[in-house]
C-alpha positions, -999 to 999 in steps of 0.1 A, spaced: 838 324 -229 852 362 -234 843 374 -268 878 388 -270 894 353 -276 899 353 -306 882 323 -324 849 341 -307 856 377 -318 831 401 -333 853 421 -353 873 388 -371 878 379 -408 866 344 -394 832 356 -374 807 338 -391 780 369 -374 803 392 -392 798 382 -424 760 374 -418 758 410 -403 772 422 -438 757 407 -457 726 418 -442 736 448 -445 744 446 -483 710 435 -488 690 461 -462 713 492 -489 700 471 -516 664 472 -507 662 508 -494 682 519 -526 654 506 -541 627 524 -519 636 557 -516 653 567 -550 619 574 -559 629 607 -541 654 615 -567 640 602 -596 606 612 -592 625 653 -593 635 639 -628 601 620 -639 577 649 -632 572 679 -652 576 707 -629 568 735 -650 530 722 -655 525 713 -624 535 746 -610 512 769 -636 485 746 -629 489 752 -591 495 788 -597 459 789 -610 450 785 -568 445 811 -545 456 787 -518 491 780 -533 517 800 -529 550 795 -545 583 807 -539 599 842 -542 633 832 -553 660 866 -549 681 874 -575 707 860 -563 697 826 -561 687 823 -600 711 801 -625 704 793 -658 689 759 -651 658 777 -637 627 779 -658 609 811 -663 567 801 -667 544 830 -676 509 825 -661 479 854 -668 490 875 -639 528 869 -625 558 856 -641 576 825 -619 611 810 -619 609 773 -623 637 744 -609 622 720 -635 645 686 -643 632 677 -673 602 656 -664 571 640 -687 543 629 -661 526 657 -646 517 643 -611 512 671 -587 519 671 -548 491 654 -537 500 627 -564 536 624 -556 526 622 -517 502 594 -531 525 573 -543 555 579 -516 529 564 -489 523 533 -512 546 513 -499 537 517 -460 502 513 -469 510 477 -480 538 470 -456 508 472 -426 487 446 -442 519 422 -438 541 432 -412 518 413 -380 518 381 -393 555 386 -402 562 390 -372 543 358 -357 557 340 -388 598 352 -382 598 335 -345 584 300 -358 594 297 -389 627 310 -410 637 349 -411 661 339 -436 635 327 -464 612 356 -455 637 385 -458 639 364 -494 604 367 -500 604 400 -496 635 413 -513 618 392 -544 593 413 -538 607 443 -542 628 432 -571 597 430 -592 579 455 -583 604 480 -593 612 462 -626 576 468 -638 572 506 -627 584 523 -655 565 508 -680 537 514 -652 545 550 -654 545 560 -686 520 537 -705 493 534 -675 497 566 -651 497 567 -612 475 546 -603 492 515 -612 523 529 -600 505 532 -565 494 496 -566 527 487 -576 547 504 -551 518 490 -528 531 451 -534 567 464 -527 552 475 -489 536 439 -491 577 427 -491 588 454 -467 561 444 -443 583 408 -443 615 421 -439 614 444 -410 606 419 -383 626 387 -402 655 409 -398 653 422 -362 645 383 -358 680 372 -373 702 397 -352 682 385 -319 695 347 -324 731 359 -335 740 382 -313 739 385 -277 729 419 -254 764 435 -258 771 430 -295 737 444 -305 743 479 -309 772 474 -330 755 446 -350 721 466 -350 745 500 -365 763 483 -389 726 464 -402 717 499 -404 744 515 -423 728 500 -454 699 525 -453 733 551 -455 746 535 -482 717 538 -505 717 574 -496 751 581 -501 756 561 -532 722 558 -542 712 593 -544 741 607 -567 739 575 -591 700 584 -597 706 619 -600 735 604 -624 710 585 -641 686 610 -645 711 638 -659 724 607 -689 704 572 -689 671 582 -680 650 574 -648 639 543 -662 673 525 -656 676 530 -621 643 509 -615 660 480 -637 696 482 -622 675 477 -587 660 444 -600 688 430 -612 712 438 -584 686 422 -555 686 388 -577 723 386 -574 722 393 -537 693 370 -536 711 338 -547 742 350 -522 722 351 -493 705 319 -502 736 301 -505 756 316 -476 730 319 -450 721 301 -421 688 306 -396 711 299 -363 747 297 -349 734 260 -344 727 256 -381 754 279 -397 781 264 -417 813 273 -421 816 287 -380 843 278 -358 842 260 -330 849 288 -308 820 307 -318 794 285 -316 805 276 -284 804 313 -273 766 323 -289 755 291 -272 771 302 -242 758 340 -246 723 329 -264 711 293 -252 687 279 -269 681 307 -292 712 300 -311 701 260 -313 662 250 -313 650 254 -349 612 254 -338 592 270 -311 556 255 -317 544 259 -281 555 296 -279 530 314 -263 528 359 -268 526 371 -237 502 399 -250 490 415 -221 524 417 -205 537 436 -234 508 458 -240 511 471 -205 551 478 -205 561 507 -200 601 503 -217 582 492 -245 553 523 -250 585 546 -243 602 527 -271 575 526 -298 567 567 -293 605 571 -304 598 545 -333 566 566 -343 587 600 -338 617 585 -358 601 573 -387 579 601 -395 618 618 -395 629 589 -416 603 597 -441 610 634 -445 649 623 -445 648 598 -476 616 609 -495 618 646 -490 652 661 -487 659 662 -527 625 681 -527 636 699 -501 672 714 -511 656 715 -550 627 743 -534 648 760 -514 687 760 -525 679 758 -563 704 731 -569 707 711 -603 700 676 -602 738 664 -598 744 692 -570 711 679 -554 726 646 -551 758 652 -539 746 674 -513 719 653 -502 746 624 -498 776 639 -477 756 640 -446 749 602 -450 784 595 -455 794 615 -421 762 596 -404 782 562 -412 810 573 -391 792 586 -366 767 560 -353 793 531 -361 820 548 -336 793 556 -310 776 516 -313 813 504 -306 819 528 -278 789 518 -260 795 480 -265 829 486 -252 816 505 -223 791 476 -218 813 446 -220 835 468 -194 810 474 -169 810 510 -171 773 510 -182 749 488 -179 724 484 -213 699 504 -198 723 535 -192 737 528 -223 700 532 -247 694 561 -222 731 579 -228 724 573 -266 689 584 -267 699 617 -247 732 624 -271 704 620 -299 679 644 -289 705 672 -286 719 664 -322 686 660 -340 664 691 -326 693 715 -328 699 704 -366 662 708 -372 657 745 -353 689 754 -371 682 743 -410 656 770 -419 674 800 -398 705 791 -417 696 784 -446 713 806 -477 713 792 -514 750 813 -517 760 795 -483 747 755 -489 780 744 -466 753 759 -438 725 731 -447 755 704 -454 763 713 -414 724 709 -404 717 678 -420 749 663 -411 742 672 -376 701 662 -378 710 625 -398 742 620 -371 725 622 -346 691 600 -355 723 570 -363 730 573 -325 691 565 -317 703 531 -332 721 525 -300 690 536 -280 653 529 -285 659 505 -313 686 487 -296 660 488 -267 635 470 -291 658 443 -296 671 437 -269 635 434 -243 621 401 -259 646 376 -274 623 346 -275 597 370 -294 620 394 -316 601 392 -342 566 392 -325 577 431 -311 596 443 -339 558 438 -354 537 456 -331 563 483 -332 566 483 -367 527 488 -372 532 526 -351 562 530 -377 541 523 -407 510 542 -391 540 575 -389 554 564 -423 520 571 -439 508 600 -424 541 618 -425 536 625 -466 503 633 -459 508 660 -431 537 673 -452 516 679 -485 486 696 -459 509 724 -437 532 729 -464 516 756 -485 542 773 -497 574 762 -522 601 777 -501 614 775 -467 584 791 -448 566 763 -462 592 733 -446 597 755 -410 569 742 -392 572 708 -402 606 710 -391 604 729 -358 573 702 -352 599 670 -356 626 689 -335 595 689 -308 581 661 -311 617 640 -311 624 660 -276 591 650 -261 595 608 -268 635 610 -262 623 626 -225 598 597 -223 623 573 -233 648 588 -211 625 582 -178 609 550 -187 630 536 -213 648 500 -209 678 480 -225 673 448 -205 658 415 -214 622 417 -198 613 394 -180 579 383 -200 603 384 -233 623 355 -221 609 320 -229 612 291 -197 632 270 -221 654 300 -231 664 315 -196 667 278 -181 688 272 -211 711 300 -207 719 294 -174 727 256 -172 749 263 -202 768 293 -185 772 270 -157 788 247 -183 814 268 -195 821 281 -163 829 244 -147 841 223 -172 859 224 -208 845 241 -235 845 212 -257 825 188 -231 804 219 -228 794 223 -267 791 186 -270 766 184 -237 749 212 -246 738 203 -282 730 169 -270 708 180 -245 693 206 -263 690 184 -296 670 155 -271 642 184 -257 638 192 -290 629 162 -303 606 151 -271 587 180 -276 581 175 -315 569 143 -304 546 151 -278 
C-alpha cells in the first residue's frame, strides 16, 4: 500500500507515527533542555571576576585585549598587581575555573558510556518505551538535586550528579533510534529521524533565552526545578499514550497498520526476539558503518562545542549581556529547524519518487553538509566584529544548518543499515560519540589559552577539517541501505511474504493473515 492514501499518510492528523514522532520529540527538547542549559546558566552561577584575577596570576594565561569599542557598562574592570582587565562577569557565586567547568560539562558522557552498551542489547529485546522512561526519570532527578548540590556541597557532587544524568542518557540514545526503526520504514526515516531531532533545536531556541531569562530575574536555581517538573508531566503522557509497535499501538487505523506491516514485517508485530543473535564480526568489519561512526565521532565533538560552548563563546568574544547572549545564541537554532525539516522531506520525496535511491540520498546530504558546516567554521573567527554580531548570527546559522542536514545522511545511514538490531548499532556508535563527547571539553580547555577569538580559531578551523575529512569518507564508502547482516531471517522472509500479500489479495485478508501467521510463530517459538 502507497503511503499517499490517505488512512496510511505520514503527514495526517490521524497518523498514529505522527503523534509518536512528536511526542518523542517533545520529550528528546525536554531532556536536552535539561542537559545543556548548564551552558547558560553556569555563565550566571560562576563568579567570573575571581576566576579571571586568579588566572591572571599565570604566566601561561592569557586573557583578552578587548578595544574600546567593544566595552559597555556591563563589563567589569578587575585590578591585579601589574595590569588592569575588563571583566564580562554575570553575577555568579561559585568560583569554579575552566578546568572545573570543563569538569563538570563531561559528567554526563562520562556516565552515559557505562550504560549505553547494554542499552543497546536491552532496546532490541525488551521495551524502548519503558527505557527512554527510565532514563528521562533519570534526568528529572538529577537536575532537581543540583542546586542544592551546588551551593551547599561544591563541584564534586555536582560532577557525580550530572554523572547519574549520563547514566539516563546512556538509555535513551539507543531506546530511541530503537522506536523510529519499528515505526517507520526506509523512506520515512529522514523525515521521522529530523523531526525526532528538532527537539535538540527547541531546547536551544527556547531553552537558551528562558535560562538567560532566569538568570537576569529568578535565579539559576529555578531552571533546574522547572526541568524536573516539566519531564514528570511528559513522563505520565508518554506512559499513557505510547505503544512499543504498530502491532501493539492503540488508537491506529486500519490503514496504517496494514501499511507498516506491509513496509516493516515483523518488526512492526513480534514483541520478542529471544533467539536474536549480533552478528558482531559482520558489523565490525563494514565498511558503511566505520564511514558512518567517524561522522558520528566528528559530529558530536561539534555538538558539544555547539550546546555547551557557544554562550561561552559569544560572552568572550562579542561581549554580550546575558539576555543578548541568549537571543543570539538561539536564532540560528530556530533557522536550523527550517532548514533540516525542508531538506528531510525533499529527500523522502525524492526517494519515494525514484529519483534517488537511499544511498544517493545520505551521500547528497552528507556532501550539502560538509560545504555548510566548514565554510561557517573558516568564516566565524575572520568575521567576527562585536559592532557587527549579524556577521556571527550568519556563521552559526550557516555552521548549525548545515550539521541538521547530516540528519539526512550518516545518521539516517545508522538507522537505516540494521533494522532487526537498531538498537544494538545505535550503541556501538554511540560509545565513539560519548568517547568525542568527553574529550571535546577537554581538548577545548588544553588549546584554548587565550579568552578571545585567537583562543577559539584553531579549535574551529580543526572541526571545519576534521568534518571534511569523515564527510569524504562517508561520501566514498558511506551506505543508506539495509545490510544485509542487519536484517534478521524472520524479518526479511517476513517482509516479503507480506508484500506478496498486499500485492495479490485484499488488504483486509492480508492484515488478518498476516497477524495470524505472525502471532502463531511467535508463540511456537516461545514455546520451544
Amino acid at each position: 500500500m502507497d503511503a499517499k492514501h490517505e488512512g496510511s499518510a505520514f503527514f495526517s492528523f490521524k497518523s498514529r507515527r505522527l503523534q509518536i514522532i512528536l511526542l518523542m520529540m517533545l520529550g528528546w527538547a525536554f531532556m536536552a533542555f535539561t542537559r545543556t542549559q548548564l551552558s547558560i546558566s553556569m555563565t550566571c552561577m560562576v563568579n567570573s571576576t575571581s576566576i579571571t584575577l586568579s588566572q591572571s596570576k599565570k604566566d601561561s594565561y592569557n586573557h583578552a585585549i578587548i578595544r574600546p569599542e567593544c566595552i559597555n557598562k556591563d563589563l567589569t574592570k578587575a585590578h591585579t598587581t601589574n595590569k588592569s582587565l575588563m571583566i564580562n562577569d554575570y553575577g555568579g557565586t561559585l568560583v569554579w575555573d575552566n578546568q572545573v567547568q570543563s569538569y563538570i560539562i563531561s559528567a554526563t558522557y562520562w556516565g552515559s558510556i557505562f550504560t549505553v552498551l547494554p542499552a543497546g542489547y536491552l532496546s532490541d529485546r525488551t521495551s524502548p518505551k519503558v527505557m527512554m522512561m527510565f532514563g528521562a526519570s533519570i534526568y528529572a532527578a538529577s537536575s532537581f538535586i543540583l542546586p542544592y548540590l551546588a551551593e551547599s556541597h561544591g563541584p564534586t557532587p555536582v560532577f557525580i550528579s550530572r554523572f547519574v544524568m549520563g547514566l539516563g542518557e546512556g538509555l535513551l540514545l539507543p531506546s530511541s533510534s530503537t522506536m523510529i526503526s519499528r515505526w517507520f520504514p526506509n523512506p520515512e526515516k529522514p523525515m521521522a529521524t529530523s523531526i525526532f531531532t528538532v527537539g535538540n533545536q527547541l531546547a536551544g531556541f527556547f531553552g537558551n533565552p528562558f535560562a538567560a531569562f532566569m538568570c537576569a530575574t529568578s535565579g539559576w536555581q529555578l531552571t533546574f526545578y522547572l526541568c524536573s517538573i516539566i519531564l514528570v508531566i511528559w513522563l505520565a503522557g508518554w506512559n499513557y499514550i505510547v505503544q512499543d509497535r504498530p502491532g501493539s499501538a492503540k488508537w491506529i487505523s486500519d490503514e496504517e497498520k496494514m501499511y507498516l506491516i506491509g513496509a516493516l514485517g515483523t518488526q512492526a508485530m513480534t514483541t520478542h526476539k529471544k533467539q536474536l543473535v549480533i552478528p558482531f564480526k559482520a558489523i565490525f568489519t563494514s565498511i558503511p558503518f566505520y564511514a558512518a561512526v567517524l561522522c558520528t565521532f566528528v559530529g558530536n565533538g561539534y555538538s558539544v562545542f555547539a550546546t555547551m560552548y557557544i554562550p561561552t563563546f559569544l560572552k568572550e568574544t562579542l561581549f554580550v549581556d546575558v539576555m543578548d547572549n541568549g537571543l543570539i545564541s538561539a536564532i540560528p537554532v530556530l533557522i536550523q529547524i527550517f532548514t533540516k525539516l525542508s531538506w528531510s522531506y525533499l529527500i523522502s520525496r525524492l526517494q519515494k519518487s525514484n529519483i534517488l535511491s537511499a544511498t544517493q540520498s545520505v551521500k547528497l546530504s552528507q556532501f550539502v553538509s560538509m560545504i555548510m558546516m566548514s565554510s561557517g567554521l573558516v568564516l566565524l573567527p575572520v568575521l567576527l566584529d562585536c559592532q557587527q554580531p549579524y556577521k556571527t548570527v550568519l556563521c552559526l546559522t550557516l555552521i548549525t544548518s548545515g550539521f541538521g542536514i547530516a540528519i539526512a545522511g550518516y545518521m539516517t545511514s545508522i538507522l537505516s543499515m540494521a533494522p532487526a538490531i537498531t538498537g544494538t548499532i545505535s550503541a556501538i556508535s554511540n560509545v565513539c560519540a560519548i568517547i568525542a563527547r568527553i574529550l571535546t571539553p577537554w581538548i577545548i580547555s588544553l588549546y584554548k589559552t587565550t579568552d578571545d577569538v585567537n583562543g577559539w580559531l584553531p579549535l574551529l578551523w580543526g572541526m571545519a577539517i576534521a568534518w571534511i575529512l569523515v564527510s569524504i569518507i562517508f561520501i566514498l564508502f558511506g551506505s543508506g541501505q539495509s545490510q544485509s547482516w542487519g536484517l534478521n531471517v524472520d524479518d526479511a522472509t517476513s517482509l516479503q511474504t507480506s508484500q506478496s500479500y498486499f500485492s495479490s489479495i485484499d488488504t483486509k485478508t492480508a492484515l488478518t493473515s498476516l497477524i495470524i501467521d505472525t502471532t502463531k510463530e511467535s508463540e511456537k517459538k516461545e514455546v520451544v
